[in-house]
N, C-alpha and C positions, 0 to 999 in steps of 0.2 A: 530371558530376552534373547532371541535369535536375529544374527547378521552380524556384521563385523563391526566394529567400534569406529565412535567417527570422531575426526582430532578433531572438529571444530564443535564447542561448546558455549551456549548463551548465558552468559552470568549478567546479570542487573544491580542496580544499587536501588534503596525503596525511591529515590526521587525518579528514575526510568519508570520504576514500575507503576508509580502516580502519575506519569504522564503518559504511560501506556493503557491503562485505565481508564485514566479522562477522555482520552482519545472515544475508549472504546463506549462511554458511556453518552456521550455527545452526541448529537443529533443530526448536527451537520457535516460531520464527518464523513469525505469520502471513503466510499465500499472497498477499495481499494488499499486505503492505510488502515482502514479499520481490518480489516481482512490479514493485510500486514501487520498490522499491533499486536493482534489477537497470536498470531503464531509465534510471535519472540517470546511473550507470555506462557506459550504452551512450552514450546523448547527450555526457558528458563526455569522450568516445572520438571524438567527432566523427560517429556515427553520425548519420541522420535522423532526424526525429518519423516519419515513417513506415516506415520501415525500426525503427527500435525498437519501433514500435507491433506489425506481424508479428512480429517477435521473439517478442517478452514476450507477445504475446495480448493486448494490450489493444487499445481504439480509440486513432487518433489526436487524437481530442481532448483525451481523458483524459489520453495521454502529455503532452498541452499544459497540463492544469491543475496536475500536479502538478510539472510544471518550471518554474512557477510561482511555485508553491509553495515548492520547494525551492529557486530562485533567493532569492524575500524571506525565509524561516525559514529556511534548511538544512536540517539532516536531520531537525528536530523538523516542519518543516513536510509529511512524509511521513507522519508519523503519523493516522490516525481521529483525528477531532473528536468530541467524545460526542454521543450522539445524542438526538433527544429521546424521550420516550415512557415508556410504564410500566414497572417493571422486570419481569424476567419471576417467573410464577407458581412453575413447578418450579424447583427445583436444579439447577445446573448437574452437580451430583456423585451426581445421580438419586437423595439422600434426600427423606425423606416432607417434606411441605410443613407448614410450621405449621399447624394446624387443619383438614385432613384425615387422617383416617383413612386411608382406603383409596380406591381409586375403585370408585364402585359399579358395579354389576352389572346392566343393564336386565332388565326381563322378569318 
């Protein structure tokens, strides 16, 4: 193994590990925590932050913020933070919008 040793290390207990699993095995699981489950799982395997970072497609840093993360929260700490901003205009479920009609028609 080449590179310098890194203090932060992924330990799990099996009920993380069945719920990082589940995660991974699930269907409707965002790419993004599934992306993120998959790498706590590789680091708690003893893998590298960079050797999981190729893995999984992320950057190595990223691998470093969320095993972080998942060091101080566990598994909640994997989850999106809400974000700020406005909510969106359309529907997620592509019905019409309160108080539009239609969308018009230039010209």
């Amino acid at each position: 193994m080449r590179g310098r040793k890194s203090a932060l290390t992924v330990r799990m207990d099996d009920d993380a590990r069945q719920t990082l699993l589940g995660l991974l095995r699930a269907q409707k699981t965002p790419v993004g925590l599934a992306k993120r489950a998959w790498a706590m799982l590789l680091l708690a395997d003893g893998a590298t932050f960079s050797a999981t970072a190729k893995q999984v497609g992320m950057g190595d840093r990223h691998v470093r913020k969320w095993a972080k993360r998942f060091v101080r929260y566990g598994v909640d700490g994997l989850l999106d933070k809400p974000r700020p901003g406005r909510k969106p205009v359309f529907s997620p479920r592509g019905g019409h919008s309160p108080g539009q009609n239609r969308l018009r028609k230039t010209g």
